[in-house]
ZADO-1210 file (C-alpha; in nm, 4 decimals, padded with zeros to 6 digits):
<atoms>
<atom x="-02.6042" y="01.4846" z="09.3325" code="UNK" pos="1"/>
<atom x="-02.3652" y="01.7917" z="09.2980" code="UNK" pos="2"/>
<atom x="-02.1437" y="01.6183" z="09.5059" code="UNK" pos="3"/>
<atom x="-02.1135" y="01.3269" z="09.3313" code="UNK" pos="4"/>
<atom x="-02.1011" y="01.5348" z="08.9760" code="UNK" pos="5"/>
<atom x="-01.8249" y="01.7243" z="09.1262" code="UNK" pos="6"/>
<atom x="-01.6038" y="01.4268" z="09.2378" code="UNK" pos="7"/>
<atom x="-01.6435" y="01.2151" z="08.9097" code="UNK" pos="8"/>
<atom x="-01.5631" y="01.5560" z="08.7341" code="UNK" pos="9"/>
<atom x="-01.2442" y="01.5536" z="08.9607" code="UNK" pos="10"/>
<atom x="-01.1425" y="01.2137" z="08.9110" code="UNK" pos="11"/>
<atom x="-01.2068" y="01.2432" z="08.5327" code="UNK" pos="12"/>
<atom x="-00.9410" y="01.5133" z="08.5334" code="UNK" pos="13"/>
<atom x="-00.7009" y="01.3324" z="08.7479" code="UNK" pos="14"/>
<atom x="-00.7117" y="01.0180" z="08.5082" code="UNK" pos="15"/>
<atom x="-00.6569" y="01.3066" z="08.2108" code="UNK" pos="16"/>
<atom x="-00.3543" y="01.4535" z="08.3459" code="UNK" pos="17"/>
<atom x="-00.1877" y="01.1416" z="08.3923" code="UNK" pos="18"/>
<atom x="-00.2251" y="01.0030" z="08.0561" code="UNK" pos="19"/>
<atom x="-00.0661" y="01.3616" z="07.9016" code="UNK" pos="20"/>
<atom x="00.2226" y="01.3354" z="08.1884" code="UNK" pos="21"/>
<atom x="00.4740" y="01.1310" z="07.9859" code="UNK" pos="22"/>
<atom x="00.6206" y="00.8340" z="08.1382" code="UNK" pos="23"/>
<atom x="00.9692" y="00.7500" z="08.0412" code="UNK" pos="24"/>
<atom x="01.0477" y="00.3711" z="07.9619" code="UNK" pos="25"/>
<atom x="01.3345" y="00.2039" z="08.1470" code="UNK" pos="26"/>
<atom x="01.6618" y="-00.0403" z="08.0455" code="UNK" pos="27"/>
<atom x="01.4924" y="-00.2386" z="07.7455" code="UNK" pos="28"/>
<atom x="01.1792" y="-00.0762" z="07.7183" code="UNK" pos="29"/>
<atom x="01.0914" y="-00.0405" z="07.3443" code="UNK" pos="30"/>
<atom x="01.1140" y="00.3526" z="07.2420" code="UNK" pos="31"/>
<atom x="01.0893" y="00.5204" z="06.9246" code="UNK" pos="32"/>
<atom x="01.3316" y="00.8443" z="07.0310" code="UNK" pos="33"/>
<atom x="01.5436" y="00.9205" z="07.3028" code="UNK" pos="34"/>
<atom x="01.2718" y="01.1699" z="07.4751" code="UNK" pos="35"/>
<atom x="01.1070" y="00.7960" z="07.5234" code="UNK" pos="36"/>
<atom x="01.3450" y="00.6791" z="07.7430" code="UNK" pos="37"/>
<atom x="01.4238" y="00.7986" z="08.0908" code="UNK" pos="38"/>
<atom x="01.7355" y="00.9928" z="08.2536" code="UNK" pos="39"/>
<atom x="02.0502" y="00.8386" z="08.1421" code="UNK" pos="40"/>
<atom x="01.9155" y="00.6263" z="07.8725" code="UNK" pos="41"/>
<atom x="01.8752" y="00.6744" z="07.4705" code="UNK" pos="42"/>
<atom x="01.6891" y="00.5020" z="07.2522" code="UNK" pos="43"/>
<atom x="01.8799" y="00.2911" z="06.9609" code="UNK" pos="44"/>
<atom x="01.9089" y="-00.1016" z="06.8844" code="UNK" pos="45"/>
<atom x="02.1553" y="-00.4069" z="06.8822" code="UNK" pos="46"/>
<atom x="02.1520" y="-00.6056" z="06.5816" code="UNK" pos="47"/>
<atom x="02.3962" y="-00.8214" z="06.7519" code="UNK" pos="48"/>
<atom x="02.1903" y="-00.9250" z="07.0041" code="UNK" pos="49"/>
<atom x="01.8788" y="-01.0096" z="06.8071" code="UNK" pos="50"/>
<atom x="01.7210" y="-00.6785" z="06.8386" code="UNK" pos="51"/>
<atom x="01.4865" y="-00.5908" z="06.5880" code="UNK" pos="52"/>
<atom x="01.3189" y="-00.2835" z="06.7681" code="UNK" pos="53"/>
<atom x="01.4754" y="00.0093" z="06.9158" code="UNK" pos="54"/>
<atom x="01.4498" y="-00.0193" z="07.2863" code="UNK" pos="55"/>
<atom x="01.6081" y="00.1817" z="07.5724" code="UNK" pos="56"/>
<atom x="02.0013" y="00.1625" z="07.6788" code="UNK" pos="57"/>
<atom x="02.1958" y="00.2823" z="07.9106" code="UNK" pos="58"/>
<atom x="02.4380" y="00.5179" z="07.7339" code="UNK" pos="59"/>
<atom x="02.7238" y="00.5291" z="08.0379" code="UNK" pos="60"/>
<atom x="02.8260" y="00.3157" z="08.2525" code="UNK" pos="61"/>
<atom x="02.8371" y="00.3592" z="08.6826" code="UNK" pos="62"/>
<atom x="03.1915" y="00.3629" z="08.7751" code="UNK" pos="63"/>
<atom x="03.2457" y="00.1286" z="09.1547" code="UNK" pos="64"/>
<atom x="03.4580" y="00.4039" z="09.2315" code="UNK" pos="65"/>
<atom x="03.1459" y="00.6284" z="09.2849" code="UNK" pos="66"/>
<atom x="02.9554" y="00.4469" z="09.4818" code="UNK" pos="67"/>
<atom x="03.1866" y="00.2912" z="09.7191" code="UNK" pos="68"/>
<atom x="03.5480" y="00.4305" z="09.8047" code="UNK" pos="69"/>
<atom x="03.9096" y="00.3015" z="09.9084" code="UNK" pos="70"/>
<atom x="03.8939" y="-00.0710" z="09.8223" code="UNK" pos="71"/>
<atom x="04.1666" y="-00.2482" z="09.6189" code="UNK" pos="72"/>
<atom x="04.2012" y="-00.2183" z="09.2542" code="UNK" pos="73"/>
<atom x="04.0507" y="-00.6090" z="09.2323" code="UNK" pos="74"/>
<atom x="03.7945" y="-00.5769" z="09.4348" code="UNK" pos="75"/>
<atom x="03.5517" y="-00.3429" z="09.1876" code="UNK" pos="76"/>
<atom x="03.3723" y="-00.4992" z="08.9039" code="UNK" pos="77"/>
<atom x="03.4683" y="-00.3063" z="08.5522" code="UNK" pos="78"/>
<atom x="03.2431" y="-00.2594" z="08.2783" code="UNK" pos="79"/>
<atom x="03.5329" y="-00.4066" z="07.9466" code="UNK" pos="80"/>
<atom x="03.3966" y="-00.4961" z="07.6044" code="UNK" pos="81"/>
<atom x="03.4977" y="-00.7805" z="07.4377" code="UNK" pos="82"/>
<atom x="03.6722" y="-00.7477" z="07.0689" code="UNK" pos="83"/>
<atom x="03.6407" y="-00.3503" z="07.1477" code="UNK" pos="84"/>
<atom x="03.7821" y="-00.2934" z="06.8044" code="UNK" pos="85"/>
<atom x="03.4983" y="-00.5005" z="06.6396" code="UNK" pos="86"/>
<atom x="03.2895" y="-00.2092" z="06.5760" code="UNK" pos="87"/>
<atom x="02.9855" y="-00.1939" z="06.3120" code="UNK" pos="88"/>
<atom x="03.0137" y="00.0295" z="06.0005" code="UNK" pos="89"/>
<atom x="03.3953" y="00.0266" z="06.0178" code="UNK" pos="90"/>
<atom x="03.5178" y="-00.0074" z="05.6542" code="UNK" pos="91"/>
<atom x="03.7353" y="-00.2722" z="05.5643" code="UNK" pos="92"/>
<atom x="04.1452" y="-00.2248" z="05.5243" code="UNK" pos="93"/>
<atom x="04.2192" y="-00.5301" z="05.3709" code="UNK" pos="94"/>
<atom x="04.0014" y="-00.4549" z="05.0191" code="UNK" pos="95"/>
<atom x="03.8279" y="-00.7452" z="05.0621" code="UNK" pos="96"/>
<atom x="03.4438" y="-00.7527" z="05.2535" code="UNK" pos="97"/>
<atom x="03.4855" y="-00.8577" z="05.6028" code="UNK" pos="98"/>
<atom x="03.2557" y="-01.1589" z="05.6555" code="UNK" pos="99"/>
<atom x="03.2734" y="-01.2017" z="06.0333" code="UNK" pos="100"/>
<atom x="03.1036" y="-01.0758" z="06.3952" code="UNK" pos="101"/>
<atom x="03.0478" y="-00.7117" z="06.4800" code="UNK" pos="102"/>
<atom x="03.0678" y="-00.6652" z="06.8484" code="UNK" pos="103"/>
<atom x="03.0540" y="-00.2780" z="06.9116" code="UNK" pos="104"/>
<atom x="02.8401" y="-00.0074" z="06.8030" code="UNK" pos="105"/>
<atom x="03.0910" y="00.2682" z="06.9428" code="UNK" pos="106"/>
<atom x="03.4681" y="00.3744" z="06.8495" code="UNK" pos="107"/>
<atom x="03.7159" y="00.2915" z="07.1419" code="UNK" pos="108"/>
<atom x="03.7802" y="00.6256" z="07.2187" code="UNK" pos="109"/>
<atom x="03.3717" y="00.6691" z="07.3149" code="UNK" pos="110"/>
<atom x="03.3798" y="00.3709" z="07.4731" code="UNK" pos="111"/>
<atom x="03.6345" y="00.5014" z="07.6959" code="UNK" pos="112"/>
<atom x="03.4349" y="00.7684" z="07.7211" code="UNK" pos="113"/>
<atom x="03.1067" y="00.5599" z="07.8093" code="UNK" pos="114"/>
<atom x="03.2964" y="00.4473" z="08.1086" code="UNK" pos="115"/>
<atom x="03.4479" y="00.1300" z="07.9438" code="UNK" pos="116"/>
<atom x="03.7828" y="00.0611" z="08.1830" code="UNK" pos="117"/>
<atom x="03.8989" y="-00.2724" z="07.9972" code="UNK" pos="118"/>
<atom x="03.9907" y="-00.3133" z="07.6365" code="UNK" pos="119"/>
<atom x="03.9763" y="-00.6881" z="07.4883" code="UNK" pos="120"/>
<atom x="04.1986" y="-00.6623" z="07.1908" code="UNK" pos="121"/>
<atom x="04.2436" y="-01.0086" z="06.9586" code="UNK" pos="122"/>
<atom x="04.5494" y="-00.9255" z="06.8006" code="UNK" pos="123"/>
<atom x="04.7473" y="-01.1665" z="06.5501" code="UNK" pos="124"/>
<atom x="04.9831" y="-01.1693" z="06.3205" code="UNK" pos="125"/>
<atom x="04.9014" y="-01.0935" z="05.9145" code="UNK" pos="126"/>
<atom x="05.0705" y="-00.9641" z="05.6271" code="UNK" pos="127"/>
<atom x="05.3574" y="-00.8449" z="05.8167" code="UNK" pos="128"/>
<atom x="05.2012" y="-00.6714" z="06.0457" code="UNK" pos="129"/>
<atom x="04.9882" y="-00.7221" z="06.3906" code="UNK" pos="130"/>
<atom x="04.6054" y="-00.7045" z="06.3498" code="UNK" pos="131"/>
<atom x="04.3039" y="-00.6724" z="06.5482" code="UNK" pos="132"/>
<atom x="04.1269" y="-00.9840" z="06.4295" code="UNK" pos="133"/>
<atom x="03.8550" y="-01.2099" z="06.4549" code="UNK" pos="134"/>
<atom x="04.0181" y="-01.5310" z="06.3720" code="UNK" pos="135"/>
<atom x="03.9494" y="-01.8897" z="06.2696" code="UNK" pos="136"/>
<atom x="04.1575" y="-02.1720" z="06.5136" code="UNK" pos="137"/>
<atom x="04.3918" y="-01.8846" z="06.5414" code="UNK" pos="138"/>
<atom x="04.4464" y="-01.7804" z="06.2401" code="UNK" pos="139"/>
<atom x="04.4178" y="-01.4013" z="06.1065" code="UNK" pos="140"/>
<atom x="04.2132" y="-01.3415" z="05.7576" code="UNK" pos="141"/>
<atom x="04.1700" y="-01.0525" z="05.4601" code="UNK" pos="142"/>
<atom x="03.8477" y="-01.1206" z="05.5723" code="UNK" pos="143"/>
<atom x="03.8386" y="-01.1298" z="05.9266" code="UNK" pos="144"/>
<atom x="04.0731" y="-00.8351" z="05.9552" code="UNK" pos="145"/>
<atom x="03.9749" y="-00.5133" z="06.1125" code="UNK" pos="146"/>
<atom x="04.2881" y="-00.2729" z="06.2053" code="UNK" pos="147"/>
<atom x="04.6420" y="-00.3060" z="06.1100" code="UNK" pos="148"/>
<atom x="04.9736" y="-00.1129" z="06.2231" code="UNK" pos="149"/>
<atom x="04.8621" y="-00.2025" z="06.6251" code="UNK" pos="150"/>
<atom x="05.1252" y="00.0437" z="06.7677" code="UNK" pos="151"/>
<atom x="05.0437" y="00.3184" z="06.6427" code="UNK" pos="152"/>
<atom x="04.6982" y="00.3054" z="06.7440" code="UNK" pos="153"/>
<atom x="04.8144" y="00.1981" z="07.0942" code="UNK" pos="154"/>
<atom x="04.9996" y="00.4993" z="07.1279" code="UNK" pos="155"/>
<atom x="04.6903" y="00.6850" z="07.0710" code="UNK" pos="156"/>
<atom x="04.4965" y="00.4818" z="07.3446" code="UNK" pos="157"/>
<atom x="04.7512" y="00.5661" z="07.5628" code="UNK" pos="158"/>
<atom x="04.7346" y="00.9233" z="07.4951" code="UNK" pos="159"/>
<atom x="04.3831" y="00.9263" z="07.5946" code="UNK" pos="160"/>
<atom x="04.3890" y="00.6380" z="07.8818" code="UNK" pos="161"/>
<atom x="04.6201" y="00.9132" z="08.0356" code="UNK" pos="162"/>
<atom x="04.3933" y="01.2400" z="07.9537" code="UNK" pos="163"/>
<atom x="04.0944" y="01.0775" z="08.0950" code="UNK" pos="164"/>
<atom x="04.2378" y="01.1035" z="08.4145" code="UNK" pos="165"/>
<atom x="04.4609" y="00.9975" z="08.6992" code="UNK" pos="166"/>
<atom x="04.1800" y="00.8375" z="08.8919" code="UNK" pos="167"/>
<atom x="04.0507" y="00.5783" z="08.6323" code="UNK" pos="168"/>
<atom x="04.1493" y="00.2824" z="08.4873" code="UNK" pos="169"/>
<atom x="04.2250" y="00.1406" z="08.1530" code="UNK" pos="170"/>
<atom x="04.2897" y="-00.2272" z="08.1112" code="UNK" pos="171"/>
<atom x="04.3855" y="-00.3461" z="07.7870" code="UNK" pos="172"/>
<atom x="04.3529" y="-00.7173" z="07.7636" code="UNK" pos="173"/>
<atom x="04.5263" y="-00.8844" z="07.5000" code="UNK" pos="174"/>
<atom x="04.4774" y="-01.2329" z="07.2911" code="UNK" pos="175"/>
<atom x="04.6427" y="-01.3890" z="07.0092" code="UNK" pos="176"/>
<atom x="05.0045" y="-01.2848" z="07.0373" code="UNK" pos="177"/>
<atom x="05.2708" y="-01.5011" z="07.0705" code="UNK" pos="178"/>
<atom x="05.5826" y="-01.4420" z="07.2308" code="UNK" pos="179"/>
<atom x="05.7409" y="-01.5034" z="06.8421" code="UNK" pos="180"/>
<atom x="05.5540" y="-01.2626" z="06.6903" code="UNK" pos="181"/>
<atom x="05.5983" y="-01.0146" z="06.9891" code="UNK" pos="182"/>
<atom x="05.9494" y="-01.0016" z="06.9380" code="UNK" pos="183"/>
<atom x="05.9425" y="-00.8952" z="06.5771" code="UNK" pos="184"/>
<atom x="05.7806" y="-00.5847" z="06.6778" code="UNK" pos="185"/>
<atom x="05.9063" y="-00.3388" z="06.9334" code="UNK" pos="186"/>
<atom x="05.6375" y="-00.3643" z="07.2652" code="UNK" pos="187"/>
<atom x="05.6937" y="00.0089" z="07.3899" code="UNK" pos="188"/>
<atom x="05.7471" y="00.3486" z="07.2266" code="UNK" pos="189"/>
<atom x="05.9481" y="00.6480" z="07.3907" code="UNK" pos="190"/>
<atom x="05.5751" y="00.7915" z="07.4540" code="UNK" pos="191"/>
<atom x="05.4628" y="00.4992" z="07.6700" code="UNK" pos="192"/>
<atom x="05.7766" y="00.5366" z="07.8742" code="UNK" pos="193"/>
<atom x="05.7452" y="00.8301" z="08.0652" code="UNK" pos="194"/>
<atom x="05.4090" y="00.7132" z="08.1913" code="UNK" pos="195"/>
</atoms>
């Protein structure tokens, strides 16, 4: 009888200690805080996507390059965002309230630092000037507008494309222009040119 006493005592305890021992959820899991979520994961949400919980994400992305060495630039899959300039909470520049799709919850600069290696960019021409843009049968908006004064903000890109380092990648990918409006606006700065 001891025995027996001794062993449900023993598997009591075992049963216990595992439900203290937190368990961390996996890729889309639903979490309430990052200490949810397991190793290499937080917890936040994508409105986007239809999301109406929190749930865990991956926060960076595995570069091919680490896992298998030496092949060809085209033969590795890239993680690139699409409309990478899209991002929620940005104000608007135009003065007007931007009624169109959000499709990034980071800045470009930490999605470059997420491991994002390809840029989509729509870019068109508006008010003088070339603009990221959502557009509508290819035209630019005050209220699909999202960044104006493209070059400038290339050359910043650039500057960090380079200082990430001289074994990654950057692809920008660009939509929109025209070979008209690329020639009223210079396509390289002296910066860009000693790359």
């Amino acid at each position: 009888m001891a025995r027996l006493s001794r062993r449900r005592f023993l598997l009591s305890l075992h049963v216990a200690l595992l439900l203290l021992v937190p368990c961390s959820c996996q890729v889309g899991d639903s979490c309430s805080a990052a200490r949810d979520c397991g190793v290499g994961l937080y917890c936040g949400d994508c409105a986007a996507a239809g999301r109406t919980r929190p749930s865990c994400i991956r926060d960076l992305a595995i570069q091919p390059t680490s896992i298998v060495k030496g092949l060809p630039f085209n033969r590795y899959s890239w993680l690139v965002t699409h409309n990478s300039f899209s991002i929620v909470g940005e104000p608007s520049r135009t003065g007007v309230e931007r009624v169109t799709f959000y499709n990034q919850e980071d800045t470009v600069t930490n999605q470059l630092r997420n491991g994002v290696r390809g840029l989509m960019l729509d870019m068109y021409d508006f008010g003088g000037d070339v603009w990221l843009c959502h557009s509508l049968q290819g035209q630019c908006y005050n209220f699909t507008a999202f960044v104006s004064s493209l070059l400038c903000r290339c050359q910043a890109i650039w500057h960090f494309v380079v200082w990430v380092s001289n074994s990654r990648f950057v692809t920008v990918l660009t939509y929109g222009l025209t070979g008209h409006t690329l020639a009223k606006y210079p396509t390289k700065s002296p910066e860009s040119q000693k790359y």
